[in-house]
Legacy VTK file of the C-alpha trace (Angstrom):
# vtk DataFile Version 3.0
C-alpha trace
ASCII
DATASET POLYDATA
POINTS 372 float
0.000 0.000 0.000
1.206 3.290 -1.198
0.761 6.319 1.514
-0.778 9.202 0.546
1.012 12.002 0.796
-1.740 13.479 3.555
-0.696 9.983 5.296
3.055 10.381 5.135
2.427 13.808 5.994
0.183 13.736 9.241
1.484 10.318 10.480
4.750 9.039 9.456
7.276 12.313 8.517
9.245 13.221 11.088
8.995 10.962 14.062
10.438 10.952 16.669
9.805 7.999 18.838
7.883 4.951 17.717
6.689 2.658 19.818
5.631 -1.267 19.010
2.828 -2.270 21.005
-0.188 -0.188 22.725
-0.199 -2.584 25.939
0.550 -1.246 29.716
4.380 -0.990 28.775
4.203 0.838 25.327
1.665 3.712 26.569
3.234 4.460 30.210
6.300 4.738 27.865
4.424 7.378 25.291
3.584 9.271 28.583
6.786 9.045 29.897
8.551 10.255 26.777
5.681 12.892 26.007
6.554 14.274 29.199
9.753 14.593 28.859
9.531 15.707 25.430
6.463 17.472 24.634
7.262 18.399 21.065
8.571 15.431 20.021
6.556 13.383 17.481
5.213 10.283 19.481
3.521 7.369 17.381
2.100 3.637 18.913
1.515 1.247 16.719
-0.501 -2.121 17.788
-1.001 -4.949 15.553
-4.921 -5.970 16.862
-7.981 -4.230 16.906
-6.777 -3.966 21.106
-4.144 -4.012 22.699
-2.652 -7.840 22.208
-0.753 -9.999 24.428
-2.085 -9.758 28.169
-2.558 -6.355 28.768
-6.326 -6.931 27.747
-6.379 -10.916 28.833
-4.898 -11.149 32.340
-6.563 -11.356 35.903
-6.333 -8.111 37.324
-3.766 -9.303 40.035
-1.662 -6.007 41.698
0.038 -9.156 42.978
4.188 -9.069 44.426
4.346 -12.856 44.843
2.923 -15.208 46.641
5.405 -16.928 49.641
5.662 -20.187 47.350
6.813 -18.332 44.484
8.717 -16.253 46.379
10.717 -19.670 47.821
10.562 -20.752 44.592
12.317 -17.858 42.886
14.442 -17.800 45.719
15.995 -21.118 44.520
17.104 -19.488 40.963
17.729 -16.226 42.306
19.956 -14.569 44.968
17.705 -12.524 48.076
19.099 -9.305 46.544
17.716 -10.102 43.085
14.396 -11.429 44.719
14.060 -8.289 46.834
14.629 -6.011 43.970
11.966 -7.735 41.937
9.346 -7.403 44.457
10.326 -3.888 44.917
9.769 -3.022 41.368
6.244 -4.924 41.321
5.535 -3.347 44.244
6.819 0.526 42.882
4.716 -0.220 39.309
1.099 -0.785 41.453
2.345 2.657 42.804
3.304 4.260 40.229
-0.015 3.271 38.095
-2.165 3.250 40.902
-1.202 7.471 41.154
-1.038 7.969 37.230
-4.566 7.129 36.709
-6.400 6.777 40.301
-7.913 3.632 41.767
-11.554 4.752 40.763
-10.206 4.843 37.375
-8.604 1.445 37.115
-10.579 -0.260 39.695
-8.418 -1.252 42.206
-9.883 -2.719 45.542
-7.535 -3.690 48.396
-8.663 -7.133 50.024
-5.351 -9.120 50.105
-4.596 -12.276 48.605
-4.520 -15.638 49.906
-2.484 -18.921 49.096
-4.124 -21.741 49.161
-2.840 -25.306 49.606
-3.623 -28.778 48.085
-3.644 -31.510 50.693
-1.717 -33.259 48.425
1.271 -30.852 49.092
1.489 -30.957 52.769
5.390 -30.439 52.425
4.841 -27.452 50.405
2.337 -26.212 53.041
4.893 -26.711 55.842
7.621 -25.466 54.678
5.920 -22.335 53.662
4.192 -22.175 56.955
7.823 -22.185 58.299
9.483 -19.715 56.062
6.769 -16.729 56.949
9.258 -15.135 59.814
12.127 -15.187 57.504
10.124 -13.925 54.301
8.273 -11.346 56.318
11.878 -9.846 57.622
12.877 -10.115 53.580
9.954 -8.181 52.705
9.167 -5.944 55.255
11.152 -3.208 54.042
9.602 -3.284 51.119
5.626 -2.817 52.408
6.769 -0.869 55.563
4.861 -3.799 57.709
5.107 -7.317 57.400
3.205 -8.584 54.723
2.562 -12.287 55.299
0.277 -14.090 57.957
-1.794 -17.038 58.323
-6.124 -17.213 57.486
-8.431 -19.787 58.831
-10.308 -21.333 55.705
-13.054 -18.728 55.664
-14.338 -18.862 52.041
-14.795 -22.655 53.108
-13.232 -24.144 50.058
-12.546 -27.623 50.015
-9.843 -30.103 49.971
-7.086 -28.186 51.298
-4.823 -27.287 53.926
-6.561 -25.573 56.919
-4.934 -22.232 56.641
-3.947 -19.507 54.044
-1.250 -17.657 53.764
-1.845 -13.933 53.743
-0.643 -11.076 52.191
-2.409 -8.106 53.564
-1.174 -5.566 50.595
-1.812 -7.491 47.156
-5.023 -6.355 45.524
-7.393 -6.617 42.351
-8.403 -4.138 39.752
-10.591 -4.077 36.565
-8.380 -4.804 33.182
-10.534 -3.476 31.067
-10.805 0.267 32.761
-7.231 0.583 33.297
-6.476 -0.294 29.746
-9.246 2.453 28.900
-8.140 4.592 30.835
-4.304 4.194 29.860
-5.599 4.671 26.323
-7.819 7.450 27.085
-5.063 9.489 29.084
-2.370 8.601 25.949
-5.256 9.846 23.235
-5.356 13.086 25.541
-1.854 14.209 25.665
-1.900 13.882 21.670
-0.212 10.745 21.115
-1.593 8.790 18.114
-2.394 4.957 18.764
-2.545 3.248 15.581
-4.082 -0.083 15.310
-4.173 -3.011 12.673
-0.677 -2.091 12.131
1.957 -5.185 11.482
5.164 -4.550 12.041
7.372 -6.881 10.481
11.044 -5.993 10.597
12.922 -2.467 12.322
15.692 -2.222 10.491
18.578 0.304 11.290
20.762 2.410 9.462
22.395 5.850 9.683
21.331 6.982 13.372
17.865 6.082 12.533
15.530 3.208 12.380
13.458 1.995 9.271
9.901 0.223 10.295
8.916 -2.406 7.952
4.790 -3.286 8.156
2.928 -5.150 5.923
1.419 -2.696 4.104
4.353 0.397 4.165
7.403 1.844 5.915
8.548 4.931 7.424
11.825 5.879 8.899
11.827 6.415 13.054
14.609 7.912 14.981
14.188 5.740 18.074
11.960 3.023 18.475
10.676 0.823 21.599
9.497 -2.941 21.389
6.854 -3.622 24.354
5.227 -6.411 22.809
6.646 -8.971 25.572
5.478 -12.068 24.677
6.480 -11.041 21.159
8.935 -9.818 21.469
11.896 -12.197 19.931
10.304 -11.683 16.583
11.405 -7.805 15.997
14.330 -7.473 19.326
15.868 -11.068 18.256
15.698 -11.522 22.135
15.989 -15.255 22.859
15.706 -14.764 26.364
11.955 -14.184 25.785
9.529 -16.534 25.333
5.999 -16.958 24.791
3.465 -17.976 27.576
0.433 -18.682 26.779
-2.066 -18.177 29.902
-5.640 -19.747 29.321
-8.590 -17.751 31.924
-12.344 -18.692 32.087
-14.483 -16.549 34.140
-18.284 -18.390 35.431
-21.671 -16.520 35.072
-22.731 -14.521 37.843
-22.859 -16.298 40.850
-26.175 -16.231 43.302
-24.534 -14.871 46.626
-21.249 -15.071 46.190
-19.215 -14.611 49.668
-15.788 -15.142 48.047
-13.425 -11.438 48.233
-10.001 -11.233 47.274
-7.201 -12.644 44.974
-6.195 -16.378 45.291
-3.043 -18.048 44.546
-1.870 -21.823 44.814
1.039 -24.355 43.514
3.765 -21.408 43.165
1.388 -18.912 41.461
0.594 -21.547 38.508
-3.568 -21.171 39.117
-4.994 -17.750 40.501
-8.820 -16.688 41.028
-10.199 -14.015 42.245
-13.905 -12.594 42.446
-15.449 -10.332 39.852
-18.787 -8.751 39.128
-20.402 -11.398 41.292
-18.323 -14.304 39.455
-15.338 -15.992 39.631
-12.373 -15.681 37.114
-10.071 -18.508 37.597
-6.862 -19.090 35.108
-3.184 -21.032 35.007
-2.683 -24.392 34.306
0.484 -23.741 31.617
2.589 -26.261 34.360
-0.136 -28.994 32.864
2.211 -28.380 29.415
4.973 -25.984 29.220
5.661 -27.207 25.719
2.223 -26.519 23.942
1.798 -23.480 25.739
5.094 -21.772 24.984
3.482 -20.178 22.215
2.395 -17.143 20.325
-0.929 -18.783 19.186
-4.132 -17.839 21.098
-6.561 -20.844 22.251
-7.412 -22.769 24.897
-6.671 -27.017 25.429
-8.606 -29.719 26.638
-6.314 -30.519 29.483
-5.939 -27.142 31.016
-9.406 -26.122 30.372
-10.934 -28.970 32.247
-8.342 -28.836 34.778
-9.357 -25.725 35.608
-13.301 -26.975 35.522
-12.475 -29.828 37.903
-10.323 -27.519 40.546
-13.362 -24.853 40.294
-15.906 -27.613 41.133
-14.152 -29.282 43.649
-11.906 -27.047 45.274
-12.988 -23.502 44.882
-16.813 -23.823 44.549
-17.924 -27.324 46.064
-21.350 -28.362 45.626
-22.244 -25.147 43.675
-23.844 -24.884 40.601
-21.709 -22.900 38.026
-21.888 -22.107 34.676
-18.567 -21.149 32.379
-19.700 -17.792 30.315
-16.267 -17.209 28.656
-13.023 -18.319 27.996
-10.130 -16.700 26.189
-6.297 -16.786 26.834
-3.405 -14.309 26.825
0.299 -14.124 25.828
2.684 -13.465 28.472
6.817 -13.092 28.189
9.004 -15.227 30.316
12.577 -16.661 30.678
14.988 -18.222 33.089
15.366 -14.882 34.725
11.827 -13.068 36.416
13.309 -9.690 36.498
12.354 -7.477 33.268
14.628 -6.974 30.347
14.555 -3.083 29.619
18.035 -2.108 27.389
19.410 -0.619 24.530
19.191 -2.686 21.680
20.860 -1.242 19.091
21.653 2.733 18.068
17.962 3.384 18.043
16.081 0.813 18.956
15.379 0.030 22.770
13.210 -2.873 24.162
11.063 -2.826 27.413
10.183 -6.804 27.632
9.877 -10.366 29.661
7.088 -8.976 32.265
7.170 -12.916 33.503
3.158 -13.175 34.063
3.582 -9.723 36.536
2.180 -7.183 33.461
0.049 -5.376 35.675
2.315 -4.801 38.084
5.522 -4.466 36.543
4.195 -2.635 33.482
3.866 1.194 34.442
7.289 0.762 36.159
9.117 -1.323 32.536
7.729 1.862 30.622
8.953 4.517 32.452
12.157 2.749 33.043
12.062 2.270 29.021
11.263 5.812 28.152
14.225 6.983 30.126
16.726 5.061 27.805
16.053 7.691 25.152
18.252 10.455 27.210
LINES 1 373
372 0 1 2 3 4 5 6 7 8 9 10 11 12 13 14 15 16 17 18 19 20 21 22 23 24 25 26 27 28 29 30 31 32 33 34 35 36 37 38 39 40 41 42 43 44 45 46 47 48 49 50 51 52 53 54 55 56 57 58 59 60 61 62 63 64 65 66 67 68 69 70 71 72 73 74 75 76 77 78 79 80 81 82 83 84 85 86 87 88 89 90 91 92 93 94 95 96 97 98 99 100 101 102 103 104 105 106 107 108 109 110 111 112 113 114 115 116 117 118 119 120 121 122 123 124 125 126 127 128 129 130 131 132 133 134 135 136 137 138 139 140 141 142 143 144 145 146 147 148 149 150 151 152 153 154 155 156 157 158 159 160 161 162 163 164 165 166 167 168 169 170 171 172 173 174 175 176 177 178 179 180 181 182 183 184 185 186 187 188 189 190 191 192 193 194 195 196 197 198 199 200 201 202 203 204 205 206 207 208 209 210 211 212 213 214 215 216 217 218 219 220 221 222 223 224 225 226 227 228 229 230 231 232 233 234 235 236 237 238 239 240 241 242 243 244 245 246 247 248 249 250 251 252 253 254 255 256 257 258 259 260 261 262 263 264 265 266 267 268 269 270 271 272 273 274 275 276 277 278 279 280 281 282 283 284 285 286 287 288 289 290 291 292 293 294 295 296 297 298 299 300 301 302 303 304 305 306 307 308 309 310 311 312 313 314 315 316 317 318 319 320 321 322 323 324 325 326 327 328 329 330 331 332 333 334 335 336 337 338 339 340 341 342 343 344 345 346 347 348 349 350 351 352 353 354 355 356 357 358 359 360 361 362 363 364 365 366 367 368 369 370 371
């Protein structure tokens, strides 16, 4: 497709700063670099109709870890690197969280709780055991000490007799923070362009060429945020794909259940939502088919995640499934986010490892910054 020259002209001469991908990353960087910079020409470009990946798909968790994923990481990771990656999911809730207001995005404060299978009664011990030490690692962090134990109160069955408690995690609505993200981008005059492929950035002379399917334009610095994506345009092999498959019920007649819930390390979450529940995970079931880029949902997660909401989470209850969809998350051997200079003029903000929401407002910033 040829541009017209009222195209080239009002779009795609002189930019500045091009960014790949309208999700939480790409527009907290726009707004980052638009404040810095407010004459600079500022373009987003996003390949679906919405924002793609998980910006649109995930939970709604303004989760920091849960104390089995915490043990867990600490097993790859050393404390310092654990406590610094907490620290920046904790800073990104913060940071979005006073960018757009918690009317705006939805965010309710009523903890989150780990839950744990009888079948893992070591599991359950040993986090049990680890609170003291993983309450002095975090406290810092939260100003108070962030774990404790819950009696069962949500009376959900066939598990361990006590949660695990962490008084500061909370929920929020996807769906108005991503409006409201876009609306606060639209109103600082940054264009969002959707149904835009792009296929290759190229660079050459200072300056980066953008490659789509249907035209090209040069940029003088651009910024992959496309995470899960991301290896196709940053040739990042550190990233991979997740795919994370969700179902949420139909409304639920007197539903008593408040919060966010986490169990086995942070691979199954569910939390309550307009009177239903939304319950996802499952990718453990089959790293292999689900490290993809391909949207969808399996057999074997999908009535995994039936049989745990039937018998564990809602025992006895009738339930109906209203939707199902799944999202595409970045992730690699290390959790913390990769946000660097790539080449001359191209920079990448990437590998959100499943934390999006809460890491996302802090990766764009962080990315924007790059372009001093």
């Amino acid at each position: 497709m040829e541009l017209s020259y009222w195209e080239h002209k009002s779009w795609f001469s002189n930019v500045d700063f091009t960014i790949v991908g309208s999700g939480i990353v790409g527009i907290n960087c726009a707004i980052r670099l638009k404040e810095k910079y407010p004459n600079r020409h500022i373009l987003i470009l996003e390949k679906g109709s919405l924002p793609q990946g998980a910006s649109t798909k995930n939970a709604g968790f303004a989760c920091f870890g849960s104390a089995s994923e915490i043990l867990s990481d600490l097993d790859r990771h050393t404390e310092e690197e654990v406590v610094q990656l907490v620290q920046k999911r904790w800073d990104g809730i913060q940071r979005l969280r006073n960018l757009l207001g918690d009317e705006a995005i939805g965010f309710e404060l009523h903890g989150s709780h780990e839950l744990f299978p009888l079948e893992k009664p070591q599991l359950y011990k040993n986090c049990l055991e680890s609170i003291p030490y993983l309450n002095s690692l975090m406290e810092p962090i939260f100003g108070q000490k962030p774990f404790d134990t819950s009696n069962n109160c949500f009376n959900f069955a066939n598990i361990q007799e006590k949660y695990i408690t962490h008084r500061l995690e909370g929920q929020l609505d996807t769906g108005k923070m991503m409006r409201s993200l876009i609306q606060k981008c639209l109103s600082m005059g940054i264009p969002i362009l959707n149904g835009v492929m792009v296929e290759e950035v190229v660079e050459s002379n200072g300056k980066a060429t953008i490659k789509t399917t249907d035209f090209e334009f040069v940029s003088k610095k651009v910024f992959v945020a496309t995470n899960g994506f991301a290896s196709k345009l940053s040739k990042l092999e550190m990233v991979r794909p997740a795919r994370a498959q969700v179902l949420v019920t139909e409304p639920i007649k007197n539903l008593h259940i408040k919060g966010t819930f986490h169990f086995d390390e942070g691979y199954y979450y569910f939390r309550n939502i307009d009177g239903r529940i939304l319950f996802g995970g499952g990718r453990n079931l089959d790293f292999k088919t689900e490290e993809t880029t391909e949207f969808g949902e399996t057999q074997i997660i999908q009535d995994k995640l039936e049989t745990l909401l039937r018998n564990m989470i809602l025992p006895d209850h009738p339930l109906k499934i209203e939707r199902r969809w799944s999202g595409i998350m970045g992730v690699g051997a290390q959790k913390s986010p990769i946000v660097k200079q790539v080449s001359n003029s191209i920079y990448c903000g990437v590998r959100l490892g499943g934390m999006g929401v809460a890491l996302g407002s802090l990766v764009g910033k962080e990315l924007a910054e790059l372009a001093d």
